[in-house]
N, C-alpha and C positions, 0 to 999 in steps of 0.2 A: 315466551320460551325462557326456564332456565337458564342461567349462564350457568357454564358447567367450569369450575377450575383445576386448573395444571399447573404441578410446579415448573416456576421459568428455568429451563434449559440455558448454559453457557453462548447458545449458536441464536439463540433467541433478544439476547441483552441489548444489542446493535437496536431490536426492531423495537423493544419494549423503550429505550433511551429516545426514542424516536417520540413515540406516546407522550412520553412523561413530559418531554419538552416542546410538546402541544399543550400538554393539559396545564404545566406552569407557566405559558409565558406570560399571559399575563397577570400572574401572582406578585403583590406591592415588592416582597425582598426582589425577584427577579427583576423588577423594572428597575429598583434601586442599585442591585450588585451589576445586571447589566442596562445600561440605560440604551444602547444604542441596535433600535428593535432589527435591524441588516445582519447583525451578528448574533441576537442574542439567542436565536435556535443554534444555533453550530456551538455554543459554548455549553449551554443545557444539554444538550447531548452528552456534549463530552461528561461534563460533572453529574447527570444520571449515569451513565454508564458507568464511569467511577463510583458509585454508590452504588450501586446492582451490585458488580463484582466485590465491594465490599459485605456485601449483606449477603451474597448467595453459599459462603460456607456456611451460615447458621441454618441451612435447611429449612426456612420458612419464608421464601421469597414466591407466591403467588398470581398467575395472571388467568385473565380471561383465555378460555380456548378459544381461538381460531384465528386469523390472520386479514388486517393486521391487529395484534397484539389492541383489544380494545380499552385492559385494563391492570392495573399492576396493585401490589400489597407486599410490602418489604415487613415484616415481622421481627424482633431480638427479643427472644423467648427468655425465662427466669432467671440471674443470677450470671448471664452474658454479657449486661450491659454496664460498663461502655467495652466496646469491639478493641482490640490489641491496635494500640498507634500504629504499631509499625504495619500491621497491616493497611491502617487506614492511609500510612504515606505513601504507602507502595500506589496504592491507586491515583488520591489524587496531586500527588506533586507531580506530576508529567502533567498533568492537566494544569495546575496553574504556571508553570516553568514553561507553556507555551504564549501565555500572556504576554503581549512586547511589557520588559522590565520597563518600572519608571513611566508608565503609560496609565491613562483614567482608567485602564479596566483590571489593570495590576490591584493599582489603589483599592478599587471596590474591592477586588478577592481578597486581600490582605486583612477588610473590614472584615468580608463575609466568613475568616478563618476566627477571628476576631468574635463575632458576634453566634459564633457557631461552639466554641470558651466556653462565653457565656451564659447559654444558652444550658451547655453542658452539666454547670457549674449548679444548675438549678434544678437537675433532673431525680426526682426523687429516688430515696433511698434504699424503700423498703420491696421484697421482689416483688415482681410484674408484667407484665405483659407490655413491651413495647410498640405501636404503631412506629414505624422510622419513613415509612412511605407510606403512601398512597394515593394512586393516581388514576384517571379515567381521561379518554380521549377527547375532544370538547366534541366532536361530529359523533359520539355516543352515550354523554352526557343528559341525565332525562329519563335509561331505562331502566333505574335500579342496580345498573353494577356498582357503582361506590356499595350499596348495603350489601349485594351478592359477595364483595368482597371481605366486606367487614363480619357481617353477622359471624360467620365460622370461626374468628380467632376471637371476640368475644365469647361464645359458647362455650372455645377452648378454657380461656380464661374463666368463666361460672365456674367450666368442674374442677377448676384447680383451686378454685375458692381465692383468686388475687387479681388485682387491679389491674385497670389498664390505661396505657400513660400515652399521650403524645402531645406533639406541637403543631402550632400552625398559625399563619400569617397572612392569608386570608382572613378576613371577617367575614365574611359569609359563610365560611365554615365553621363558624359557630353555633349558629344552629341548626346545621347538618348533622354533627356529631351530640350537640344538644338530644337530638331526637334518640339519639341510643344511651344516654344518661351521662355522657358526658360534662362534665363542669369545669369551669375557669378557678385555674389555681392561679398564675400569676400574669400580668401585663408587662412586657418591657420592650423597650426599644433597641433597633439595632444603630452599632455606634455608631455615629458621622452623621446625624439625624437621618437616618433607618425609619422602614415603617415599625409598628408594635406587633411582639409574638407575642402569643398566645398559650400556655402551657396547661394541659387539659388532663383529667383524670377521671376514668368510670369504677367505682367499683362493682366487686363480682356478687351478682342477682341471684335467686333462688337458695 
């Protein structure tokens, strides 16, 4: 069966935040920003959902229909990228401002604001197509929805005739995205011996 997709709904973020912090938890930055695995779904939540609500003014926040939420696609289409600070504080500083201050999980997010800079600092210039998410539930991992997600904003991208850009920190997901022409532009680590990102670019086919 097709997976058929809907844009994610404001009443739906809760259930999608839910998703995402299945499908990363065990992703190397997340073990490293939060190491202590009793907590670290209640924290991915929060910091997906803060990222949803960040990404859902730009109109291209995509998931799996039906319930629950099997699979998500955060999109920042031409000449958006990067998103207005103030928006992006408004989201997640309640999220890190619940952190106990002065505490090992402070410290990582202080990194992960840190390494997320850096990260920034490397994002290419020229317009594009950004991946900013993308995520699949692990208990539906296997039937094709990462591509059912993807194929469509690449396409998008062919007829615009421009690239398309993202990150990631998993290594296994490099030759995931490998498979759709993806390639490795740079390796860096995140700071306070961090695992390595990965900063990947496809350009536009046909």
């Amino acid at each position: 069966m097709v997976a058929q997709l809907v844009p994610l709904s404001p009443q739906k973020v809760a259930e999608a935040s839910e998703s995402l912090a299945a499908a990363f938890f065990d992703d190397p930055t997340s073990h490293f920003l939060l190491p202590r695995e009793d907590s670290r779904d209640r924290w991915l939540r929060l910091i997906h959902g803060a990222s949803l609500r960040h990404l859902l003014p730009e109109k291209h926040v995509q998931a799996v229909d039906g319930h629950p939420v099997a699979g998500i696609i955060g999109l920042i289409p031409p000449g958006r990228y990067p998103l207005p600070t103030s928006r992006f504080l408004r989201h997640i500083l309640p999220v890190v401002l619940r952190l106990p201050t002065g505490g090992f999980a402070f410290g990582r997010a202080m990194r992960g604001l840190q390494a997320q800079a850096m990260i920034d600092r490397m994002h290419i210039k020229e317009p594009h197509w950004y991946v900013a998410l993308l995520g699949v539930r692990p208990d539906r991992q296997g039937e094709g929805l990462g591509r059912a997600l993807l194929d469509p904003a690449l396409e998008q991208a062919d007829r615009d005739r421009l690239p398309t850009y993202l990150e990631t920190s998993n290594e296994r997901n490099l030759a995931f995205y490998g498979r759709f022409g993806f390639e490795v532009q740079q390796e860096v680590n995140v700071p306070g011996g961090g695992p390595p990102v990965w900063t990947m670019l496809r350009r536009p086919v046909g």
